[in-house]
C-alpha positions in Angstrom: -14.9 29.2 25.7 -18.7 30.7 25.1 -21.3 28.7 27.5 -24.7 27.7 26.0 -27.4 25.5 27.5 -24.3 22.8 27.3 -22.0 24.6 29.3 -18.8 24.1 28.1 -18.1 22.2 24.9 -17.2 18.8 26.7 -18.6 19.3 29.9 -21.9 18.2 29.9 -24.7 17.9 32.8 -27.6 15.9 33.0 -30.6 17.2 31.6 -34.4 16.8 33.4 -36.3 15.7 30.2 -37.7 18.4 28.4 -35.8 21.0 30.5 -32.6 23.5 29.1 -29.6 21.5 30.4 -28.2 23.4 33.8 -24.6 25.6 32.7 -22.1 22.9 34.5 -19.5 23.8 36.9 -15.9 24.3 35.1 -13.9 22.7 35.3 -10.3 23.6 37.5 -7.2 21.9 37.4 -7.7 22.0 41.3 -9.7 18.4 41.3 -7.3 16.8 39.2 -10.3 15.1 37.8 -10.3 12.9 41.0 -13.7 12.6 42.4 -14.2 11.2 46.0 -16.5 8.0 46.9 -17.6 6.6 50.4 -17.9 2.5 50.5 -21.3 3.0 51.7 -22.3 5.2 49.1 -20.8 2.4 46.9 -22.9 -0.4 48.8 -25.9 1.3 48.8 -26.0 1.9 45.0 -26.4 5.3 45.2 -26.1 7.6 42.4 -22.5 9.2 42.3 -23.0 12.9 41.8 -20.1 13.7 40.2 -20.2 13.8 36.2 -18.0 11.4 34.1 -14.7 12.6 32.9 -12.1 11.1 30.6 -8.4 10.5 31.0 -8.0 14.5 29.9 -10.1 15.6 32.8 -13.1 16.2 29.8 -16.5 15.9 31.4 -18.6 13.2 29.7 -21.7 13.5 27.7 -24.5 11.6 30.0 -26.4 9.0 28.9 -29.8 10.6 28.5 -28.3 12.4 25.5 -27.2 10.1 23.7 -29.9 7.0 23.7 -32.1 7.4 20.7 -33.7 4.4 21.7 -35.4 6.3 24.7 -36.6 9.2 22.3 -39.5 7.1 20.6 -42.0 4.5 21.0 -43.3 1.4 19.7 -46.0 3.2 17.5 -45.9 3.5 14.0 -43.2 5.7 13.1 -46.1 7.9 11.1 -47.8 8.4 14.1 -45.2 9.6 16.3 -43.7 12.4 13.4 -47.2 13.6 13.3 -47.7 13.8 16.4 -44.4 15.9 17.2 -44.6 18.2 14.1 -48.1 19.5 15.4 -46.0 20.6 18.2 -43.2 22.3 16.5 -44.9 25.8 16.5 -46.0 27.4 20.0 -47.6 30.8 20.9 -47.7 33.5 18.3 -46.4 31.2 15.6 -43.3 30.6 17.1 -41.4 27.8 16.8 -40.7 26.1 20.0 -36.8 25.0 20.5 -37.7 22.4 22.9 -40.5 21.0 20.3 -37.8 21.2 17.4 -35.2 19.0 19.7 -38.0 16.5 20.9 -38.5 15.7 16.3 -34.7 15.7 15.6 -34.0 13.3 18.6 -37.3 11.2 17.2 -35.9 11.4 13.4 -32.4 9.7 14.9 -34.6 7.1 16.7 -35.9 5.8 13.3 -32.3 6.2 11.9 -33.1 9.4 9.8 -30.0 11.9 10.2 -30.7 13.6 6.9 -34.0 14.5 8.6 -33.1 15.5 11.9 -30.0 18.2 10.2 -33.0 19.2 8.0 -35.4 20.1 11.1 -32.3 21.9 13.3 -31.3 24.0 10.0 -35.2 24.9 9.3 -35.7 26.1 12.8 -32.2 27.7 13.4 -31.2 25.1 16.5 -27.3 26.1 16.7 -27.2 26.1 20.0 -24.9 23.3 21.8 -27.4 20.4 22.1 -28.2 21.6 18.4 -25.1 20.6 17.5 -24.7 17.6 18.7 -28.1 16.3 17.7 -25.9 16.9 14.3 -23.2 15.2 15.0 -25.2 12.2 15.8 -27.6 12.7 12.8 -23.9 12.5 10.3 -23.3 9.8 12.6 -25.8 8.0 11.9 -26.1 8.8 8.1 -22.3 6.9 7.6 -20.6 10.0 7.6 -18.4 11.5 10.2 -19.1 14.9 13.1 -16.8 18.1 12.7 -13.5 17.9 13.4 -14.5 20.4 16.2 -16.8 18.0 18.2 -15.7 16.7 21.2 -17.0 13.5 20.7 -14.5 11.4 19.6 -12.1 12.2 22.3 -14.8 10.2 25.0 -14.0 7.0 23.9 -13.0 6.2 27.6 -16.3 7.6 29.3 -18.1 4.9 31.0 -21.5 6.2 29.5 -23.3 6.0 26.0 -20.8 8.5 24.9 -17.7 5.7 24.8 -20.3 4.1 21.6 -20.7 8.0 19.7 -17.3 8.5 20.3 -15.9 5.0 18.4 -18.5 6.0 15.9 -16.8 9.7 15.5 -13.9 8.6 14.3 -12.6 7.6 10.9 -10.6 4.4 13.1 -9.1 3.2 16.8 -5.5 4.3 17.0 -3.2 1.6 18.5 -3.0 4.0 21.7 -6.6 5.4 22.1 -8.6 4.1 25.2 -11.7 2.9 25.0 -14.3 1.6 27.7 -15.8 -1.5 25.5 -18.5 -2.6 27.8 -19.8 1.2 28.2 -19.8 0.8 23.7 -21.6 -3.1 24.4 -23.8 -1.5 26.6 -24.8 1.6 24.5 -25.0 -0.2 21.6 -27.4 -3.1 22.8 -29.6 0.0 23.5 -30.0 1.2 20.5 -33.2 0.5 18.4 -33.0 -2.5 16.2 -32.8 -0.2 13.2 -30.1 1.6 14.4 -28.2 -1.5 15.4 -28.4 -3.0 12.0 -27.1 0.9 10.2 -24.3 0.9 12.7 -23.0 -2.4 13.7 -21.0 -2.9 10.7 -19.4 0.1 11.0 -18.9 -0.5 14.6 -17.5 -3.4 14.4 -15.2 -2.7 11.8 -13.5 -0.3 13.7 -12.8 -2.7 16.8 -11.8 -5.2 14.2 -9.1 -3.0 12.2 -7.6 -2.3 15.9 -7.6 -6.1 17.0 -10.0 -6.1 19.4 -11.9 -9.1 18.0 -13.4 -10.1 21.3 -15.7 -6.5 20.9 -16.6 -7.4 17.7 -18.2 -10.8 18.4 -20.1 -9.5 21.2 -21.6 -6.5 18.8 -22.4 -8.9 16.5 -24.1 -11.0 19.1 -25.7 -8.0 19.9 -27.0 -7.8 16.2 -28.2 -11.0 16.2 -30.6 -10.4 18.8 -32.6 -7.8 15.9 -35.0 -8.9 13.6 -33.7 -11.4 10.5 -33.2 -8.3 8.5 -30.1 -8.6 10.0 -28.9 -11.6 8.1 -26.3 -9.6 6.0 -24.8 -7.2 8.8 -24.0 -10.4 10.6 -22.7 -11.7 7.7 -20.2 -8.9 6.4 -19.4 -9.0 10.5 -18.6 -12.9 10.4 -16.4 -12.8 7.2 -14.5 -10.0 8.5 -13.7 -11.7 11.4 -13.1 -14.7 9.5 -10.5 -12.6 7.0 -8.8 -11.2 10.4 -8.4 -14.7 12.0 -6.8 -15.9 8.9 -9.5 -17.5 7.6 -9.2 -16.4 4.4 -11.4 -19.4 2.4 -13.9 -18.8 4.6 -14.0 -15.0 4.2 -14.0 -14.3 0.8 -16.7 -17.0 0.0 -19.0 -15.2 2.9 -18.0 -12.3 0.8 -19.0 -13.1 -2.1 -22.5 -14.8 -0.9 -23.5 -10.8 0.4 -21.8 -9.4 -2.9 -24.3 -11.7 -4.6 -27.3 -10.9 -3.3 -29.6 -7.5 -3.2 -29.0 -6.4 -0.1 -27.9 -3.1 1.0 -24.7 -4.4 2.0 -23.9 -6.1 -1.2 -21.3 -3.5 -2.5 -19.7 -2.9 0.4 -18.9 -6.4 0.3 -18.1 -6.6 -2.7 -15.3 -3.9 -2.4 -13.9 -6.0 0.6 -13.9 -8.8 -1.6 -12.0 -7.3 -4.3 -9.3 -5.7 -2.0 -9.0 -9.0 0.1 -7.4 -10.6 -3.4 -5.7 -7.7 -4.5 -4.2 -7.7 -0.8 -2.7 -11.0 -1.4 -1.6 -10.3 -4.8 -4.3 -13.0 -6.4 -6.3 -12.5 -9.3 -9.9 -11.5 -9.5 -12.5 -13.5 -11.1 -14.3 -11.8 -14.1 -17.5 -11.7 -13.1 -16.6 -9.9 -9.4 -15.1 -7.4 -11.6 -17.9 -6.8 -13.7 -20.5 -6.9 -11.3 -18.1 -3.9 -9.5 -18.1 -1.8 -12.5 -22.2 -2.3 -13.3 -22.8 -1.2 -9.3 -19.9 1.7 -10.4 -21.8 3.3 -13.0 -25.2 2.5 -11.1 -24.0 4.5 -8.0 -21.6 6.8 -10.0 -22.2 10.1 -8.3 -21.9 8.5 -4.5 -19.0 7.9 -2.6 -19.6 4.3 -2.3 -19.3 4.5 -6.5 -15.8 5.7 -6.3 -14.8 2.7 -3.7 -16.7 0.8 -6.6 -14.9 2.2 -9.4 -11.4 1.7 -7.9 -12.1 -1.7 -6.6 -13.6 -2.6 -10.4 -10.4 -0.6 -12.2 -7.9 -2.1 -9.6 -9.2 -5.7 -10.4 -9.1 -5.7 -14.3 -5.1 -4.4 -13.6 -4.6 -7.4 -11.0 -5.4 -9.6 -14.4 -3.4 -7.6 -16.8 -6.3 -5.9 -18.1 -5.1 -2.7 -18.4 -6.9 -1.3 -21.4 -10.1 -1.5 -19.6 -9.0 -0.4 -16.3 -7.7 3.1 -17.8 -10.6 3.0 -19.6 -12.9 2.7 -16.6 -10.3 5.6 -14.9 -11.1 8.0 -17.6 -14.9 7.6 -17.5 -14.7 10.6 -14.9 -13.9 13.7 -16.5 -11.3 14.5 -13.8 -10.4 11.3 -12.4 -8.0 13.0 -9.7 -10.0 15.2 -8.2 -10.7 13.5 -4.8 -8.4 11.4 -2.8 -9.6 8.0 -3.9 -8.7 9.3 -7.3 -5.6 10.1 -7.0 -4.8 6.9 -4.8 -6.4 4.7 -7.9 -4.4 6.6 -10.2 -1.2 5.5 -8.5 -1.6 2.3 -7.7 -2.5 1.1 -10.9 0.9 2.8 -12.3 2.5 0.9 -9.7 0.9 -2.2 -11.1 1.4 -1.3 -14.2 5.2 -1.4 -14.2 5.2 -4.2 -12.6 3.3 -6.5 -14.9 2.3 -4.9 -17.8 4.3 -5.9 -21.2 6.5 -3.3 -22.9 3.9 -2.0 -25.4 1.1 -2.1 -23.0 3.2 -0.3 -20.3 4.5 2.2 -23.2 1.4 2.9 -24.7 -0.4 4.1 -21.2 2.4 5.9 -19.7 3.2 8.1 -22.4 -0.7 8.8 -22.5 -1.0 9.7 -19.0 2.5 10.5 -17.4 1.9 14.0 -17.1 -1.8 13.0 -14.8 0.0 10.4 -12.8 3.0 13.1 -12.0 0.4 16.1 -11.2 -0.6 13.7 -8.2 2.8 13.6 -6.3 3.6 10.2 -6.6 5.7 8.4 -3.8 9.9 8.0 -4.6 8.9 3.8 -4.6 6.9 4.7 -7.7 8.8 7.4 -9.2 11.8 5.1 -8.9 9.4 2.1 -10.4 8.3 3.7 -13.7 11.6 5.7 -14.0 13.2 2.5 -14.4 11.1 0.3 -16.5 11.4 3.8 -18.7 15.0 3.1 -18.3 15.6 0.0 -19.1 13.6 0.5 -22.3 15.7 3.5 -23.6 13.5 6.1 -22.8 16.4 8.3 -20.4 14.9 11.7 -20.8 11.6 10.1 -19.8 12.9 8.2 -17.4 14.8 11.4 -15.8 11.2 13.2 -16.0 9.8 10.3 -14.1 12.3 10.6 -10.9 12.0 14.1 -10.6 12.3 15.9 -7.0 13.6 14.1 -3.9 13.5 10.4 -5.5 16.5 11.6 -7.8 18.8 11.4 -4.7 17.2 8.1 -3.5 19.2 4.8 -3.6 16.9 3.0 -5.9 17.0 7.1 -7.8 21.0 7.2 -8.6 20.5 3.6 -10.3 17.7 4.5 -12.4 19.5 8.2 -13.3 23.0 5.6 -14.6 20.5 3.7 -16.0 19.3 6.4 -18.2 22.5 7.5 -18.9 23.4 4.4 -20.5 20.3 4.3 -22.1 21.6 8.0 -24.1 25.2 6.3 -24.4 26.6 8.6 -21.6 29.2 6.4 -20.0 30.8 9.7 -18.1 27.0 10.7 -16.7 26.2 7.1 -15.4 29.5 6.6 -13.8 28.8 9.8 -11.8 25.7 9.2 -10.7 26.9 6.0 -9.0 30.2 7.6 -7.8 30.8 6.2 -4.1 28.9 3.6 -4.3 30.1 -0.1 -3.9 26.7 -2.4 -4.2 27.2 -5.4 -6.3 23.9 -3.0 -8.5 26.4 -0.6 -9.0 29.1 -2.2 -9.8 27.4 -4.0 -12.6 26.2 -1.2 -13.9 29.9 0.8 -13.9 31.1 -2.0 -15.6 28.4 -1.2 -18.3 29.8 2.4 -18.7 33.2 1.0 -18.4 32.7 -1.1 -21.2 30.9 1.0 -22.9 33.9 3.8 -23.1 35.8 0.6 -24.2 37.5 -0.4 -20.8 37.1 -4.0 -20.4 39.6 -4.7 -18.4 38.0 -2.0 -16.1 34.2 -3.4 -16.7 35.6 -7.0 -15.9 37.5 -5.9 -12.7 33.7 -4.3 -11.7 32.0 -7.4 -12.8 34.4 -9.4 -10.3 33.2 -7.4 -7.4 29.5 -7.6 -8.4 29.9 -11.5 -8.4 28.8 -12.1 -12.3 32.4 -14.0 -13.0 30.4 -14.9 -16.5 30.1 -11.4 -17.6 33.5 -10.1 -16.0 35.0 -13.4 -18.4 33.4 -12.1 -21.2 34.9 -8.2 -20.1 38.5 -9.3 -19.9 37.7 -11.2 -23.1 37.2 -8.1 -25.0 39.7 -6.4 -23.3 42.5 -9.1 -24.6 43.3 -9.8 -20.9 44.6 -13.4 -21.6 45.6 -13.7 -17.8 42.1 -12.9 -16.6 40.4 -15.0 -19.1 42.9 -17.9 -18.3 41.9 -17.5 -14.5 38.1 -17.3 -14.9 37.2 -18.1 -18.2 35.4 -20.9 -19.5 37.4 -24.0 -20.6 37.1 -23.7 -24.0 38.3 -20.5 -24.2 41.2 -21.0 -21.6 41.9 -24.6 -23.9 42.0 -21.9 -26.9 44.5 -19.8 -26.0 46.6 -22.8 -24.8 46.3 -23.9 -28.1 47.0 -20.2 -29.5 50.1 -20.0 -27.3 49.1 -16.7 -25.7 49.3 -18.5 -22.6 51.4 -21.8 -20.5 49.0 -23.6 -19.2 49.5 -27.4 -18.6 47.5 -29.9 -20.4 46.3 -31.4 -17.3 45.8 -30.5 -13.3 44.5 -29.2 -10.7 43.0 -26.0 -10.6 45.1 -24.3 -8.3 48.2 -25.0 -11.2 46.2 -23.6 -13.3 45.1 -20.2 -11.8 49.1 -20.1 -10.6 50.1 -20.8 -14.3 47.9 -18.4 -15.7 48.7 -15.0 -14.4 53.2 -14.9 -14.9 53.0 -16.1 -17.9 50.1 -14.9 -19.8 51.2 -11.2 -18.7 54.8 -12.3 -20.0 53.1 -12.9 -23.1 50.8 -10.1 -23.5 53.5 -7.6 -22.8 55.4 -9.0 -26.0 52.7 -8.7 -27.7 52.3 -12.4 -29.9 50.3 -14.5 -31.2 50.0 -18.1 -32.7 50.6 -16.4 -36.0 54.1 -14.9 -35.4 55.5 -17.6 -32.7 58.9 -18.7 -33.8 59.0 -22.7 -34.5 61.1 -24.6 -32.1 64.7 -25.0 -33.2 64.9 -28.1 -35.6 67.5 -29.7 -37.6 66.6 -28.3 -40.8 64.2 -26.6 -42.9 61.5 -29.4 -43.3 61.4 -30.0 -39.4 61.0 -26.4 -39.3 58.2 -25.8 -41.8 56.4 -29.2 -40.6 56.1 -27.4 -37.2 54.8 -24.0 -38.4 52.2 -26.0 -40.5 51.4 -27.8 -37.3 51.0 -24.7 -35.5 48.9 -23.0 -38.3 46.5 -26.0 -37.9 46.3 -26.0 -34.3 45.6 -22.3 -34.3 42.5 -22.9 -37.4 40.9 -25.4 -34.8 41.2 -23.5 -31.9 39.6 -20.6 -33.1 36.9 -23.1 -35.2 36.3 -24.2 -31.4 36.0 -20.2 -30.7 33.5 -19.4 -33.1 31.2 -22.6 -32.8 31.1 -23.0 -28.7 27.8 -23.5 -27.7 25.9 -20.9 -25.7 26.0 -22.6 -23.1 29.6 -23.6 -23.2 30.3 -19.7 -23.1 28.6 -18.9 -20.0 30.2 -21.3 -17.8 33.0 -19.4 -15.9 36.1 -21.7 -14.7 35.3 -20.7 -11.3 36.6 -23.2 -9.4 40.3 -21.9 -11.0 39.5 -18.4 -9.8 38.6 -19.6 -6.4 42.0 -21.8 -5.9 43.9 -18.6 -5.7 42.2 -16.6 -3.4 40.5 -14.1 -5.2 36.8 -13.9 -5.3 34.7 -14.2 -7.9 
């Protein structure tokens, strides 16, 4: 690795102020970063001349680069600028490096990053303290270092680099270590400016990894600035309030900042917004228009694309889907960044889940082909695939699931699904074959039925557990034994009645369901009805006609019973009888 006034990237010595920084020692795996210290030495206070490393052996940046609040005064910010930029040019109209470092560290005093990359670029500052004045100035503008800087592996130095380094990273993973009181400590140090831009930021970090003790003590440490930092300890309070479980107390602290002019207003008002749309609650009206108005306002920023999703994702949460796609189409490529493409399927996802069918029709045939371009999870493919689905749309609904969701669980329904919805009993059957799930069986028993064989849909319908459905199957399949078993009574009292099967005029259930099946085969396999049943033997012809007009009228009322049983009356399975004998429902 090329050395520079730095030394190695990582391994940095202390610098005399207003010196080039001394090339450190490497590094060698001979030290085991392991560095030796007398009790004495310890006693006496003395300065431990060994640098800071972190758990990788990674020698630490030392304090005195990294505390702005030592690189200015308490003059007028004017004063001090002025004063450094009459330095900035030396002997022959040179610029001097030292002179250039000495205004970017003052710009990052006052909290000016744009500034201090402006003043390194002018004069050509690439050099290794160069670039870390950089990373510190993106730092400090809300943005985040290279990917290259070593910064945000020193979260566990026990310097002013631990603070930089929370601050270089986009969040705390679950397993990164991190020296809090070396963060406390850095961060008290800053300038009160500086505290106010950053504590937020800081403390959101510790608070999305848990450590809530960390963030009460920065916001302590916030307090101690000037009132203008009413709202910082304010978004700070609610968020620990929302992460406590507070939730009341959060959103209503919220909504106070999200009311008001301050700086911090949209930011919470996006928090706001995504707290409800978290817990699956509705936003208010007016947080959803005051979130598009700050959209449009801020449009071409990247806090106007948090805006603009929060605002689109809120009029979805209410079913407000014509003006959320609306707001989504504003931008003339409304996938082209991540946030984008996230808005863009999420609110798919919401809207199959609660928009109506002409709502949810209207808006995916619009933009089906957008939402698909952006690679869509399987959970979503599979969502909209099968609302499609279940609305007849099966080549649509196959274009939905296409790729790896296809072979999904949740992908072979919606494929049988479409199937069915194209009439295809042999296409839905296979794209359930193997598959035993009381989902799949109802649905076999739809392409069983649907290539007319009941008996076969009702012996599926058994297994799923809908004994109504599987009645109404063996119904329509003339499967008198079936119906008798698990039928509702007044179809089981009609057939009775109709002689197509014994079944006695009173008892228990169990003589019943052991009634039903011997004889009701006995008499399907002959093949009669109440219509051609012989009259019992009589002594002559009167007896004999008397009893086939008695059996005519018996046979008119049963099937008058048939045809006017309430709807209620039909969906009521005899499920008790089918339970008596063993054989589950």
């Amino acid at each position: 690795m090329p050395r520079s006034d730095f030394g190695e990237v990582g391994r940095v010595a202390a610098e005399p102020a207003g010196q080039a920084l001394p090339a450190a020692p490497p590094v060698t795996a001979d030290h085991l970063a392991v560095h030796a210290r007398t009790s004495i030495d310890r006693e006496m206070l003395l300065p431990d001349p060994s640098p800071a490393v972190t758990a990788n052996g990674e020698t630490c940046y030392p304090d005195e680069h990294l505390a702005p609040g030592d690189w200015g005064d308490t003059r007028p910010a004017s004063v001090q600028i002025a004063e450094r930029r009459g330095m900035l040019v030396g002997e022959f109209d040179r610029p001097a490096p030292e002179a250039v470092l000495s205004l970017s560290r003052l710009y990052l005093h006052f909290g000016f990053g744009a500034e201090a990359r402006a003043t390194l670029d002018a004069f050509g500052q690439d050099g290794e303290e160069g670039r870390l004045l950089r990373d510190l100035a993106a730092i400090v503008d809300g943005d985040l270092p290279d990917a290259a800087s070593p910064l945000a592996g020193m979260t566990d130095c026990d310097s002013n680099a631990a603070l930089w380094a929370v601050l270089a990273r986009r969040d705390l993973p679950a397993s990164a270590m991190v020296d809090s009181n070396a963060v406390l400590r850095g961060f008290s140090a800053l300038p009160a400016p500086l505290r106010r831009s950053l504590g937020g930021a800081l403390a959101d970090r510790f608070l999305a990894a848990g450590h809530l003790d960390t963030a009460r003590a920065l916001r302590d440490a916030i307090a101690r600035a000037p009132a203008e930092a009413a709202a910082t300890i304010g978004m700070i309070d609610a968020r620990l309030d929302l992460a406590m479980g507070r939730i009341d107390a959060g959103e209503a602290g919220l909504d106070r900042i999200a009311g008001t002019n301050d700086p911090a207003s949209p930011e919470a008002l996006i928090l706001s917004i995504h707290s409800r749309l978290d817990r699956g609650e509705p936003v208010s009206p007016p947080l959803a228009d005051t979130a598009e108005a700050l959209a449009f306002e801020r449009r071409d920023s990247p806090q106007g694309a948090a805006l603009t999703r929060a605002a689109i994702l809120a009029r979805a949460a209410v079913a407000e889907f014509d003006r959320a796609f609306h707001a989504l189409h504003r931008d003339p490529a409304p996938t082209a960044t991540a946030i984008g493409t996230e808005t863009l399927q999420e609110l798919f996802a919401m809207l199959a889940r609660s928009a109506d069918d002409a709502t949810f029709l209207r808006h995916v045939f619009a933009d089906l082909a957008l939402w698909d371009a952006t690679g869509p999870a399987a959970e979503s493919r599979v969502a909209i695939a099968g609302r499609l689905a279940a609305l007849g749309f099966g080549a649509e609904a196959r274009h939905a699931l296409a790729g790896a969701a296809s072979g999904s669980p949740g992908g072979q329904l919606v494929l049988a699904e479409a199937a069915l919805a194209e009439f295809d009993a042999s296409r839905a059957l296979d794209a359930i074959a193997g598959r035993d799930d009381p989902a799949s069986a109802a649905i076999r028993a739809r392409a069983l039925a649907l290539a007319g064989d009941h008996r076969g849909a009702a012996a599926s319908l058994i297994r799923s557990g809908d004994v109504a459905a599987a009645a109404e199957q063996a119904w329509r399949g003339a499967d008198w034994a079936e119906v008798a078993r698990i039928g509702p009574e007044y179809r089981r009292s009609a057939l009775r009645d109709l002689g197509l099967v014994d079944l006695p005029e009173a008892g228990t259930s169990a003589e019943i369901a052991g009634a039903a099946g011997p004889v009701a085969a006995d008499q399907d396999a002959a093949g009669q009805d109440a219509t051609t049943r012989q009259a019992p033997e009589a002594a002559g012809p009167l007896a004999r006609d008397r009893a086939l007009l008695d059996a005519s009228r018996a046979a008119r009322e049963a099937i008058a019973t048939l045809i006017s049983a309430p709807a209620d009356a039909r969906a009521e399975p005899a499920a008790s009888a089918a339970a008596s004998d063993g054989r589950a429902p």
